[in-house]
C-alpha positions as CSV (number, residue, x, y, z in Angstrom):
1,X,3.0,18.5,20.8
2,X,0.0,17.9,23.2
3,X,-2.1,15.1,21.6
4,X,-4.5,17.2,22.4
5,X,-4.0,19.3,19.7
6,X,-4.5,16.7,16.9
7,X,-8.5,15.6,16.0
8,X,-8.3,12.4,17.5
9,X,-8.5,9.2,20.1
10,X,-5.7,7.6,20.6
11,X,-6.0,3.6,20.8
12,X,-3.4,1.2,21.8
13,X,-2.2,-0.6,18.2
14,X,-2.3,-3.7,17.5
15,X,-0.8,-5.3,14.3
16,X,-4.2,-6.2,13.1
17,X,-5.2,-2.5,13.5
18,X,-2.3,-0.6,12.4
19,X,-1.5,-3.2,9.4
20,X,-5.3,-3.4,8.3
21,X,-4.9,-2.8,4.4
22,X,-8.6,-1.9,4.4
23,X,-8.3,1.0,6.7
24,X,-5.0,2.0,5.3
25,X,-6.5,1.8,1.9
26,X,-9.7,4.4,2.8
27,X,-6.4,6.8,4.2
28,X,-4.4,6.9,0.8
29,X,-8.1,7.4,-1.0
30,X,-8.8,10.4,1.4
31,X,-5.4,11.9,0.6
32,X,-5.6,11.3,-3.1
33,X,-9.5,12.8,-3.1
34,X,-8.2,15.8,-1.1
35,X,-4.9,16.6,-3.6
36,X,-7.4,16.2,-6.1
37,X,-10.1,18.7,-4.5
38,X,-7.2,21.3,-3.8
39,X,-6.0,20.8,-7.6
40,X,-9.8,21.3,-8.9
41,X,-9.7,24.7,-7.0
42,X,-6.2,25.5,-8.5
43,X,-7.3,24.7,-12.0
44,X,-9.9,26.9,-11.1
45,X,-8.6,30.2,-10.4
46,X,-5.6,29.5,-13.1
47,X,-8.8,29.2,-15.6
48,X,-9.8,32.6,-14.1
49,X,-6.5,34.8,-14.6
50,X,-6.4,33.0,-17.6
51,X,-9.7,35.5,-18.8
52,X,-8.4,38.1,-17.5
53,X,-4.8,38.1,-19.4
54,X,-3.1,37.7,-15.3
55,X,0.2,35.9,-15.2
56,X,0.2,33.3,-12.0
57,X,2.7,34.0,-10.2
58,X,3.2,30.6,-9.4
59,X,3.6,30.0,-13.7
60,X,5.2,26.6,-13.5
61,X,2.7,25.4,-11.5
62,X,-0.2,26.7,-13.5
63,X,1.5,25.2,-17.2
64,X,1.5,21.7,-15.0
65,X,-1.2,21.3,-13.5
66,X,-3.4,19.8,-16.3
67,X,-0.4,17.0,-16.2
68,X,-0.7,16.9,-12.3
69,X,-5.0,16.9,-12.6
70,X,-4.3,13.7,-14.8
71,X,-2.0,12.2,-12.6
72,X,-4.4,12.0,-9.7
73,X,-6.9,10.9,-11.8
74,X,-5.2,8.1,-12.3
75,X,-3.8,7.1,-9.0
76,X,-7.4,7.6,-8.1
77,X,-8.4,4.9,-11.0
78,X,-6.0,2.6,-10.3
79,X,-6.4,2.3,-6.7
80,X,-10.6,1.7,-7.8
81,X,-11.2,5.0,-6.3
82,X,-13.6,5.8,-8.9
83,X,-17.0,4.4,-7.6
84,X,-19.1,7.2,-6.3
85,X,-21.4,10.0,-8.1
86,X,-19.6,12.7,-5.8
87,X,-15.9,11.3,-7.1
88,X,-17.1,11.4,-10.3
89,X,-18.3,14.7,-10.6
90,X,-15.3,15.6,-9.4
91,X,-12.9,14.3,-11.6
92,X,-14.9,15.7,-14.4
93,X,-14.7,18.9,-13.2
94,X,-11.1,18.8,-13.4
95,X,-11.3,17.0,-16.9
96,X,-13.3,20.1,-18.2
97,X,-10.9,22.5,-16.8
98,X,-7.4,21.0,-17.5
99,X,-9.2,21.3,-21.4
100,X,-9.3,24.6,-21.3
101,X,-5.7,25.7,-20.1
102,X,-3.0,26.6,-22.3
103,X,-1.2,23.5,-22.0
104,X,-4.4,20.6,-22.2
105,X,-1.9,18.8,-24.5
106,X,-0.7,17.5,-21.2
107,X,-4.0,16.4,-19.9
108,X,-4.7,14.6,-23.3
109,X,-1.2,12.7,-23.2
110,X,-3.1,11.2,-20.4
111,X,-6.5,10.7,-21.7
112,X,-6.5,11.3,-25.1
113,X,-10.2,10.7,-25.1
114,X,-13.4,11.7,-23.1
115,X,-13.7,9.8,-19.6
116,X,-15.7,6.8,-19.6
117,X,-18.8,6.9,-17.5
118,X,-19.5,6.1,-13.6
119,X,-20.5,2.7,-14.6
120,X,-17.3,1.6,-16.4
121,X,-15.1,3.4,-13.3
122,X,-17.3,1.5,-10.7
123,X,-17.0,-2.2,-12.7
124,X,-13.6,-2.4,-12.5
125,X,-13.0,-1.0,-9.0
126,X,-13.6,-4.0,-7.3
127,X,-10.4,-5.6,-8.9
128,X,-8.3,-2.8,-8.8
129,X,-9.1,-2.2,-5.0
130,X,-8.4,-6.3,-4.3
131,X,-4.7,-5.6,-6.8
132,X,-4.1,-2.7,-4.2
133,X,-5.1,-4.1,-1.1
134,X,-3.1,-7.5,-1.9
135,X,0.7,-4.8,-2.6
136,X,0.0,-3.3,0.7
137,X,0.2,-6.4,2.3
138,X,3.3,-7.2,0.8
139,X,5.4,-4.3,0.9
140,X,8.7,-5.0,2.2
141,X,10.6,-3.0,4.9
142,X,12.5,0.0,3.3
143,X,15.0,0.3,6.6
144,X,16.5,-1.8,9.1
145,X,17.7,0.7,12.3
146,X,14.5,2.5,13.1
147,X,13.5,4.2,16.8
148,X,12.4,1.9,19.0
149,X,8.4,2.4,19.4
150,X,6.6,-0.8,20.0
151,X,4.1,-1.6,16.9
152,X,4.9,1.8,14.7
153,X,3.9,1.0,11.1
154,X,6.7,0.7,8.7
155,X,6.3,3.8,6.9
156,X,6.8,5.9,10.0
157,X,9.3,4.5,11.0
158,X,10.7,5.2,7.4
159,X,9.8,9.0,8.2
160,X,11.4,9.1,11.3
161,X,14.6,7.5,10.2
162,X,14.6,10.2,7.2
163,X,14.4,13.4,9.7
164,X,16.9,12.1,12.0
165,X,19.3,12.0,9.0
166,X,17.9,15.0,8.0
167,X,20.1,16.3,11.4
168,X,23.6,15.0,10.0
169,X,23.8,16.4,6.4
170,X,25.2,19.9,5.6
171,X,22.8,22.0,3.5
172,X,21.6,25.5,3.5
173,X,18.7,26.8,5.7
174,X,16.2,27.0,2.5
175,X,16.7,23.8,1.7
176,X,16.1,22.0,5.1
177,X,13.3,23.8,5.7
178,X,11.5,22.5,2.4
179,X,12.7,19.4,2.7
180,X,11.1,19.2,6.4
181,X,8.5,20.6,5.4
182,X,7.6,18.0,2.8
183,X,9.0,15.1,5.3
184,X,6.2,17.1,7.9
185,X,3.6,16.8,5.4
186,X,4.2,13.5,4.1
187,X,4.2,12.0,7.6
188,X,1.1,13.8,8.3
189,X,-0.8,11.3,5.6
190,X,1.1,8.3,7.2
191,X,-0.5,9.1,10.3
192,X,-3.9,9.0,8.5
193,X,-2.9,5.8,7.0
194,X,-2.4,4.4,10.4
195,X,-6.3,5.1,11.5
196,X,-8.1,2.5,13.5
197,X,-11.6,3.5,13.4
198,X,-13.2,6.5,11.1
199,X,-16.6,5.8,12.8
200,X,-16.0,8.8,14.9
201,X,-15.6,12.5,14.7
202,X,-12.2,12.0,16.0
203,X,-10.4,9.2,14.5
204,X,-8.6,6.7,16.5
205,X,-5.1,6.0,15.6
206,X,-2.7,3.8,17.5
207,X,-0.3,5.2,20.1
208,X,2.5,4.1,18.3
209,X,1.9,6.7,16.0
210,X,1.1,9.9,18.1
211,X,4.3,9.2,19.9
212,X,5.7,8.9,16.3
213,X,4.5,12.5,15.3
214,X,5.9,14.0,18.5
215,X,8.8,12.9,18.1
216,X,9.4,14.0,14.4
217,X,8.0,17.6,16.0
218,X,10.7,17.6,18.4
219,X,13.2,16.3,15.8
220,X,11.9,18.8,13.5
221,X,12.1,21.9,15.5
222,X,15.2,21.2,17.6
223,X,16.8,21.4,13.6
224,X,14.8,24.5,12.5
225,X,13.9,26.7,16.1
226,X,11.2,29.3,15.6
227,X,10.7,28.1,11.8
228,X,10.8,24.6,12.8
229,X,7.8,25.4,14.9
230,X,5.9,27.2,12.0
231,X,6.5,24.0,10.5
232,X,5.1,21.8,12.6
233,X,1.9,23.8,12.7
234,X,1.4,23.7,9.3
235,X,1.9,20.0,9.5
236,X,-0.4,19.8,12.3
237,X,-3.0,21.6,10.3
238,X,-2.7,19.2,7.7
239,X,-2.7,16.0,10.3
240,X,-5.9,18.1,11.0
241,X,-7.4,18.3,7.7
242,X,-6.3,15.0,6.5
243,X,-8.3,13.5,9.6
244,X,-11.4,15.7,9.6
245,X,-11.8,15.1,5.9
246,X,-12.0,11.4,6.1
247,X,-14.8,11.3,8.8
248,X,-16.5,13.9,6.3
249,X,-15.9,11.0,3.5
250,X,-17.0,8.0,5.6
251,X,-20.2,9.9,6.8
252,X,-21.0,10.6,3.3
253,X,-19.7,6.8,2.1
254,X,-17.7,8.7,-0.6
């Protein structure tokens, strides 16, 4: 793929950059915030055929996603994600409408009670953001035999390792193809987790990790062909998003 193609300035890394926990930090907060925006609109339209006596067709998807709303929620929380008026509204919007589906029970396992307010979220941030900031600093090395590209963050080079043995083990065509594609996807938000500078429209991230990405979307559709290239779009489109949204949130200091 054409760096080109991808929102963004490439920068040369440096293990200050591409290990910052700060920056990596604001990433995995832009991801969770945007899983949680997309599950808000799910919520949404499930609420809707709910009215109208419609059947989702995606039904086990619909009876989880109060369970899956909650979930975010919480990573959100835990991570002291919690500490702006626009967040907040947000996650009470998908509070109210995880109530109202069929299966709320699953929401209330969660949070049996109403949501505290901004200010209770927003005094405990700061020590939950410190207990995150210090695990990212200390997570150990999940392989040993990774490609050789000078000053790739770990978790990359975890993705990379994953789709080259992707290439060695039998399985049908259906299944490769969704386990690329969430491999594609997931590698997508280690990218953004990798960003140098969200000051600008187009994010800088390290070298290290564009040549990372091309390579999995050569890995990717030398296994697939022509639907290994409709994958890597898609997963380009979410490298896209991903990047575009967390200008959108730094701008807005969200």
């Amino acid at each position: 793929m054409n760096t080109q193609n991808v929102n963004t300035a490439a920068s040369e890394s440096t293990e200050t950059g591409v290990n910052n926990p700060s920056i990596t930090f604001l990433s995995r907060k832009t991801s969770a915030l945007i899983r949680l925006a997309k599950k808000e609109g799910d919520l949404m339209t499930y609420r809707a055929f709910e009215r109208l006596g419609i059947d989702s067709r995606d039904y086990n998807d619909e009876v989880y996603a109060p369970q899956e709303a909650a979930d975010l929620v919480t990573e959100l929380a835990d991570m002291g994600g919690i500490t702006t008026p626009a967040v907040f509204e947000m996650v009470r919007s998908v509070e109210s409408l995880a109530q109202g589906m069929k299966l709320s029970y699953l929401w209330d396992e969660e949070y049996p009670e109403k949501l505290p307010e901004l200010a209770v979220f927003q005094a405990a941030s700061a020590e939950k953001k410190a207990r995150t900031l210090r695990s990212m600093k200390t997570l150990a090395p999940a392989f040993a035999d990774m490609p050789e590209i000078p000053g790739l963050s770990q978790a990359l080079r975890n993705d990379l390792a994953y789709l080259a043995v992707l290439s060695t083990r039998r399985m049908d065509k259906m299944e490769r193809e969704e386990v690329l594609f969430g491999t594609i996807l997931n590698m997508a938000e280690g990218i953004s987790n990798t960003v140098t500078d969200w000051t600008r429209p187009r994010p800088v991230v390290p070298l290290s990790s564009l040549a990372a990405w091309n390579r999995a979307g050569q890995l990717v559709m030398n296994l697939l062909g022509e639907t290994g290239e409709a994958v890597w779009m898609q997963g380009c489109a979410h490298l896209t998003m991903l990047l575009q949204a967390g200008y959108a949130m730094y701008v807005a200091d969200i």
